[in-house]
C-alpha positions as CSV (number, residue, x, y, z in Angstrom):
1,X,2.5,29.1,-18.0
2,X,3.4,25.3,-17.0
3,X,1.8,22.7,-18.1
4,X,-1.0,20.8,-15.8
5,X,-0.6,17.0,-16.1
6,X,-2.5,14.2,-14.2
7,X,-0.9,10.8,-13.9
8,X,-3.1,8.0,-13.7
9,X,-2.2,4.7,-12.8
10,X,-2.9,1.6,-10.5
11,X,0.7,1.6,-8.9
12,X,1.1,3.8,-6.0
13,X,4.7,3.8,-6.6
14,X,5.0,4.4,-9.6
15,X,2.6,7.4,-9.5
16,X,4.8,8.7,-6.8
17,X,7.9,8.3,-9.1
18,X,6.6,9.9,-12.2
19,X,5.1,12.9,-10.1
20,X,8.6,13.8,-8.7
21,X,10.5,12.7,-11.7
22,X,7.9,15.2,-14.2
23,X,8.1,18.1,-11.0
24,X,12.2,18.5,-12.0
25,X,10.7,20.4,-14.9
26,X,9.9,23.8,-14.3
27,X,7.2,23.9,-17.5
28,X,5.7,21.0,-15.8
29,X,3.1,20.7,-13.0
30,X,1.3,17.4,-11.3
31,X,-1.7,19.1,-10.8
32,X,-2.8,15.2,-9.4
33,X,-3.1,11.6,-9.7
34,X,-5.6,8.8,-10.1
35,X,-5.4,5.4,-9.3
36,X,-8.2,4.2,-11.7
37,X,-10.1,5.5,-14.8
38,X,-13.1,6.5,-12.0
39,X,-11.0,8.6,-9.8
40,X,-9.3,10.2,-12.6
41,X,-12.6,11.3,-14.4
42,X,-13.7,13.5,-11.5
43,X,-10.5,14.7,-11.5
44,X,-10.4,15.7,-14.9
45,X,-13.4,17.8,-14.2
46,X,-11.9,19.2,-11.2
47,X,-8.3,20.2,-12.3
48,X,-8.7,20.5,-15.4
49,X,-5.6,19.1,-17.1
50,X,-3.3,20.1,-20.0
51,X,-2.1,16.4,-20.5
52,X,-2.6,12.8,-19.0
53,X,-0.8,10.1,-18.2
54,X,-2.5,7.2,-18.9
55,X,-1.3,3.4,-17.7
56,X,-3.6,0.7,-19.4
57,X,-4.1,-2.3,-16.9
58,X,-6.1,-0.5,-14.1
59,X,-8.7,-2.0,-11.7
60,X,-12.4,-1.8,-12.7
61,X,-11.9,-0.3,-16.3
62,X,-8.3,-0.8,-18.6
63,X,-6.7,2.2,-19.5
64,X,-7.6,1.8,-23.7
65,X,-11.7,1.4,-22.5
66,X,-10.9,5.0,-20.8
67,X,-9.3,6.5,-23.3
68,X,-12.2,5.5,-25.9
69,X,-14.7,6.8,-23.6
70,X,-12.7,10.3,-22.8
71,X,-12.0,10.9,-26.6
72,X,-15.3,10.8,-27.3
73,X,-16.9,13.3,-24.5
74,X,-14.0,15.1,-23.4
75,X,-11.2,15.2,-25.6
76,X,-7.8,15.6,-23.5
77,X,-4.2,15.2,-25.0
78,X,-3.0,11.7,-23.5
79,X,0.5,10.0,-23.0
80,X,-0.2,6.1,-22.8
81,X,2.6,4.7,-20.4
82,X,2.7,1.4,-20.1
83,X,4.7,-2.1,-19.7
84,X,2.4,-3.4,-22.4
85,X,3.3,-1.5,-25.0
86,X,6.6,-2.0,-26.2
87,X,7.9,-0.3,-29.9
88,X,5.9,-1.5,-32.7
89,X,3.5,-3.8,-30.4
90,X,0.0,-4.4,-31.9
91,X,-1.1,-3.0,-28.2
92,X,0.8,0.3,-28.9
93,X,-0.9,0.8,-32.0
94,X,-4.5,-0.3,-30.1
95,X,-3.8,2.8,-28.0
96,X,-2.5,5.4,-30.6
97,X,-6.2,4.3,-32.2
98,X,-7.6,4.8,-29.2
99,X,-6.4,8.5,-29.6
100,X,-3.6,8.3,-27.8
101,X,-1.0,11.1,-28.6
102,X,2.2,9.0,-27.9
103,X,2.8,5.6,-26.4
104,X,6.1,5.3,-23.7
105,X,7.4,2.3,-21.8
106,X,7.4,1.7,-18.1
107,X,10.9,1.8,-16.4
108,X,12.1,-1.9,-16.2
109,X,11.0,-2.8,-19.9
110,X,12.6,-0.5,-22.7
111,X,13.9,2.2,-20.2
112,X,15.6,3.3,-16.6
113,X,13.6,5.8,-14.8
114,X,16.0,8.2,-15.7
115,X,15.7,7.7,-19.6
116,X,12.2,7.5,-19.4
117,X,11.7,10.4,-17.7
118,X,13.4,12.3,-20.1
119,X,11.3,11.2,-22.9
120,X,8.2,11.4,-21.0
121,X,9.4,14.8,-20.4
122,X,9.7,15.6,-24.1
123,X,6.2,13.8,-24.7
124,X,4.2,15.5,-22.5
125,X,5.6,19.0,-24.0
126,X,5.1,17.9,-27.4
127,X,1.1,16.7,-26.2
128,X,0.3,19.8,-24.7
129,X,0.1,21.9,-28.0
130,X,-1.6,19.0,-29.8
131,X,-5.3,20.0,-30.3
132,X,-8.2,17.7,-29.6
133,X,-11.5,17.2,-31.7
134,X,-14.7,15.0,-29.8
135,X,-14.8,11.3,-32.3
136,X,-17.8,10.6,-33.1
137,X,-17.5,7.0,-32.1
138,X,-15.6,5.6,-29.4
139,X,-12.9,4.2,-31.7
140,X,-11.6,4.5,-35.5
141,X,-10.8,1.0,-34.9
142,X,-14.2,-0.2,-35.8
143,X,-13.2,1.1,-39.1
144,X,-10.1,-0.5,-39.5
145,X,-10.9,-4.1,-37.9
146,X,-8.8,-3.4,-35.2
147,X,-9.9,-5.1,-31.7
148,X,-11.5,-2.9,-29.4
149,X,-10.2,-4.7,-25.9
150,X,-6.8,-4.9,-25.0
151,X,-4.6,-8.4,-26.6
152,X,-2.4,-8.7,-23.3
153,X,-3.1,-8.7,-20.1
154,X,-1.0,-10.0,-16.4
155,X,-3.9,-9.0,-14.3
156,X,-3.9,-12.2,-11.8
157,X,-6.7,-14.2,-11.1
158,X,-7.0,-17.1,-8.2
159,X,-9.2,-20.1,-8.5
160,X,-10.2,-22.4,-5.5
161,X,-12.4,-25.3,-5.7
162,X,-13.2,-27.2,-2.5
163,X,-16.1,-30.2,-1.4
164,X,-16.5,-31.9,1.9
165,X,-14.9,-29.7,4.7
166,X,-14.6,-26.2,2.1
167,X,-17.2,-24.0,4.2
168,X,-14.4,-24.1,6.7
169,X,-11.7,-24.1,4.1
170,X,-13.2,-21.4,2.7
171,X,-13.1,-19.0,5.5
172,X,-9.7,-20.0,7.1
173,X,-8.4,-18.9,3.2
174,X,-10.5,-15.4,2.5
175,X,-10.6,-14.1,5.6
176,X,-6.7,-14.1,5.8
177,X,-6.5,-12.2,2.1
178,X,-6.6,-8.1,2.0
179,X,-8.8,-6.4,0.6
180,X,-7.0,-5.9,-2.4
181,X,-6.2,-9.5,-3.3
182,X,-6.7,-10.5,-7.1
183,X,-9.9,-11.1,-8.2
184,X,-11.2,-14.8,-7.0
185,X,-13.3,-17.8,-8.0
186,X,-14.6,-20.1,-5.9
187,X,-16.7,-23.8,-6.7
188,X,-17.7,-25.1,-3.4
189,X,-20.0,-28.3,-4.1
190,X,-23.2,-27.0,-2.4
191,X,-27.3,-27.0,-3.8
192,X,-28.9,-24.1,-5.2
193,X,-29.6,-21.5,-3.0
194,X,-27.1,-22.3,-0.3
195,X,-24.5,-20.9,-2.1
196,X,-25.7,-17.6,-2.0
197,X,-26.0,-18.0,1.8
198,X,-22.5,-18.8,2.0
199,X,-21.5,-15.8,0.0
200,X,-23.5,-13.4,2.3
201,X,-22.1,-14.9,5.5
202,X,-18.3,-15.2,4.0
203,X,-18.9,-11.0,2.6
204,X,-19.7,-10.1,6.3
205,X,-16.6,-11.4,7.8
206,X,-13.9,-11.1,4.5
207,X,-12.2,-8.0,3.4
208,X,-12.6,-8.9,0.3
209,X,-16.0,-8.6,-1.5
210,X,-18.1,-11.7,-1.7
211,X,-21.1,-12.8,-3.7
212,X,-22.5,-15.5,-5.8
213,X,-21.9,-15.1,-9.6
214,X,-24.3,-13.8,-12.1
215,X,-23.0,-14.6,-15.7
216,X,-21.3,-12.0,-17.1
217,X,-19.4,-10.7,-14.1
218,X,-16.1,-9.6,-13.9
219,X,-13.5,-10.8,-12.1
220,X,-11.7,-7.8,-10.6
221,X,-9.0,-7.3,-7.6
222,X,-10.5,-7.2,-4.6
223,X,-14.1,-9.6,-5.3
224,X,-14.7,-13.3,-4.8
225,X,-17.4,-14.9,-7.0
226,X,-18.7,-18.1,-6.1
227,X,-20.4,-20.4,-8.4
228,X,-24.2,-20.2,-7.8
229,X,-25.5,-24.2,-6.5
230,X,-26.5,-26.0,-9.7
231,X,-24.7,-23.6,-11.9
232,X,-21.2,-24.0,-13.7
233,X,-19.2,-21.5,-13.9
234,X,-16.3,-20.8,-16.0
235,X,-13.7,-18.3,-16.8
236,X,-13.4,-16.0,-20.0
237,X,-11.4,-13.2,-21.2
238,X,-12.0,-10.4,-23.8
239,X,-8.3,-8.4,-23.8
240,X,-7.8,-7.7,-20.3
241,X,-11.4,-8.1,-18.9
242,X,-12.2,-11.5,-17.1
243,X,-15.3,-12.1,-16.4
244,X,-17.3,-15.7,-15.7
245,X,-20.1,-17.6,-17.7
246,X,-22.6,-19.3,-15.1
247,X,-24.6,-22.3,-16.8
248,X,-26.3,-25.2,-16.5
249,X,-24.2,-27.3,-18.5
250,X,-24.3,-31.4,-17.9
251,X,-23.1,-32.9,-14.6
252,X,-19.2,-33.4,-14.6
253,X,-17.7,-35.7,-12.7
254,X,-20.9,-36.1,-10.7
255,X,-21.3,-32.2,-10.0
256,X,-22.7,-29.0,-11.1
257,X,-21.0,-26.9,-10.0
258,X,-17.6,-28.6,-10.9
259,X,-14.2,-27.7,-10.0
260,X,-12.6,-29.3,-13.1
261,X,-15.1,-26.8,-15.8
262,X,-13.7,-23.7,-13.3
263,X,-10.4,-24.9,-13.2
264,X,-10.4,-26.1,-17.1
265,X,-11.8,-22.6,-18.3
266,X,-8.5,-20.5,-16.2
267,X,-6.0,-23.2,-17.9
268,X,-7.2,-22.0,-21.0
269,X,-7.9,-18.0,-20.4
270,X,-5.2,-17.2,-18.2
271,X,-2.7,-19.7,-18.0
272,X,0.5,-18.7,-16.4
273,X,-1.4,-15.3,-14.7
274,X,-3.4,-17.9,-12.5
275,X,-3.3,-19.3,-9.2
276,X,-5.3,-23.0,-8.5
277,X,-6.2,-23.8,-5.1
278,X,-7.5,-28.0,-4.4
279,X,-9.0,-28.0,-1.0
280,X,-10.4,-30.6,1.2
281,X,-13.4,-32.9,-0.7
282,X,-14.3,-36.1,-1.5
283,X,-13.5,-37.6,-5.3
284,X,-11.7,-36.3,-7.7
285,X,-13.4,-33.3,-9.0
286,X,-10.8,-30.8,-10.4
287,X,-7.7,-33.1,-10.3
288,X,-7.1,-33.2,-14.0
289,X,-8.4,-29.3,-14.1
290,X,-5.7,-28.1,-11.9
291,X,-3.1,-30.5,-13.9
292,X,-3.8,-28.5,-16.6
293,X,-3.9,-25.2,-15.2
294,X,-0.2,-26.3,-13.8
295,X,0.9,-27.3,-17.5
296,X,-0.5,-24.1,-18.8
297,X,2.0,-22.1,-16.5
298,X,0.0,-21.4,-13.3
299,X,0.7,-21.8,-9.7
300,X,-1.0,-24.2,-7.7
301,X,-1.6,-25.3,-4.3
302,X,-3.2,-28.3,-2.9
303,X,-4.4,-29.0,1.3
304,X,-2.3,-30.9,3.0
305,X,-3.2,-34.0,4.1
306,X,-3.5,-33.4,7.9
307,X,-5.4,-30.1,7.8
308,X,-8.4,-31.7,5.3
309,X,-11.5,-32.9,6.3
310,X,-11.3,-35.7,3.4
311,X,-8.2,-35.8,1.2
312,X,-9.6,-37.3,-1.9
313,X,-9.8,-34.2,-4.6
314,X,-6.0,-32.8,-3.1
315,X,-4.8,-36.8,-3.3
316,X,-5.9,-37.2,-6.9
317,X,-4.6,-34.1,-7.6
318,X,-1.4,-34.5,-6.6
319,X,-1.2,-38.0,-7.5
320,X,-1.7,-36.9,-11.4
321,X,1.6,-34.3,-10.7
322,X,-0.1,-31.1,-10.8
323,X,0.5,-29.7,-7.5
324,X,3.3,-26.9,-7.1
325,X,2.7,-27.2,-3.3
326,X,1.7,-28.8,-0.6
327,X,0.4,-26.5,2.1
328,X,-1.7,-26.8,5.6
329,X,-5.1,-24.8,5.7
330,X,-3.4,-22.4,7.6
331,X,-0.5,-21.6,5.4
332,X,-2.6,-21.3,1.9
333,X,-3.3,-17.7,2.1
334,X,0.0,-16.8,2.8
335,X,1.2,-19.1,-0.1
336,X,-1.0,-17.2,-2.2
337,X,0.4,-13.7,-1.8
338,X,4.1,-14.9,-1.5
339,X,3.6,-16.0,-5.0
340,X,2.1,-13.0,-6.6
């Protein structure tokens, strides 16, 4: 009788690759795939699965989250494969605590397809016969100390602040992005209450989903959060989870909203994963955020001159040197996903 595995990961390719490359074995069957821990939970119940293949970064839940959650309330023999977990990484060991049975490398870090095949091969056989008891708690780890989200992460994120002339800005940029475009925040100087105007009219015509921030939300592939009127909002990270903190913090540099606490926070949290965007706007706001964002590793764009309705915060921040490029309206978007 062959052995019924699953394969779940984010990368259409590579889920293509490790289905043909696992179907060479005869005492091996794909019975499916998943593209996210949500998708591969029905299909758990569904097929019914000796073995899974299990990536960790994954839209709207990481892979380690998942494999808490399954050992806990349906106990299946899992193969974590994965760029993140190289021999001996403290991420490898997060996932054999997880209850992982065996952690493999993607091809392109440790291994060729070919090699990894082979020992994914050998992994899977060894999983199958490995029997499974429900944990009592979603992780051992709080036992042992261990952190419970992941400690690496190159999920993307985009920031964008914009003033005088963004409303426009705003919708030349998002309405040129697909629908899976990483996740995206957004300060557009505005009062309360309009901003969540804005985000209704910009969801209606954008691929991409739009809405104003609450605190605590996550920034995910495929959502733009603006920053509610009167509200900052900043970036945080807890292993591969962003989410934003919306607050009424003291006015900087005149605003609240401000570009420069957005752009500070993602300098910090997710340096060289982030893209910065300066649009069109009066002052300064966000010059010295974005500089910062650019010394921490991240890309970043600035209006051009000709296509802004006032050139001051894309002047200043150029002028401080922290502009990658310099881009008309029309070209940002496409700057965007050239770069990631």
């Amino acid at each position: 009788m062959s052995i019924r595995v699953l394969v779940v990961d984010d990368s259409a390719v590579v889920r293509s690759i490790f289905s043909s490359e696992l179907a060479r074995d005869p005492e091996i069957e794909v019975v499916g795939t998943a593209p996210d821990p949500f998708v591969a939970r029905d299909k758990i119940i569904s097929l019914r699965p000796d073995v899974l293949t299990l990536d960790i970064e994954m839209p709207r839940m990481d892979g380690i989250t998942f494999l808490r959650r399954l050992m806990k309330h349906h106990p299946l023999p899992t193969v974590v494969v994965s760029s993140l977990t190289a021999k001996g990484s403290e991420l490898a060991m997060e996932a054999i605590d997880a209850g992982a049975v065996d952690v493999i490398c993607k091809p392109g870090t440790s291994y060729t397809v070919g090699d990894m095949s082979i020992e994914l091969i050998e992994k899977i056989k060894a999983a199958s016969h490995v029997k499974l008891a429900a944990r009592k708690t979603e992780s051992s780890g709080m036992a042992t100390g261990r952190k419970l989200a992941l400690t690496k992460t190159t999920n993307k994120v985009i920031a964008i602040g914009a003033s005088t002339g963004g409303i426009q800005a705003l919708e030349a940029v998002l309405t040129s992005l697909p629908a899976n475009t990483p996740g995206i925040m957004v300060v557009q100087h505005m009062p309360e209450s309009f901003t969540r105007s804005l985000a209704a009219r910009l969801n209606s015509i954008c691929d991409m989903e739009i809405s104003e921030a609450v605190d605590g939300d996550s920034v995910v592939n495929g959502r733009v959060l603006i920053a509610p009127g009167n509200f900052h909002m900043m970036l945080q990270r807890s292993g591969a989870r962003y989410f934003v903190r919306v607050n009424k913090g003291p006015l900087v540099n005149r605003h609240r909203p401000s570009v420069e606490v957005l752009f500070k926070s993602v300098a910090k949290y997710a340096g060289g994963n982030a893209v910065g965007i300066i649009m069109t706007g009066m002052g300064a706001d966000g010059a010295e955020g974005i500089r910062e964002m650019h010394d921490s590793g991240a890309y970043t764009i600035a209006q051009d001159e000709a296509t802004s309705v006032v050139f001051g915060m894309p002047k200043e921040a150029i002028k401080l040197g922290g502009i990658d490029r310099v881009s008309p309206l029309g070209s940002i978007s496409g700057e965007i996903l050239a770069h990631l």
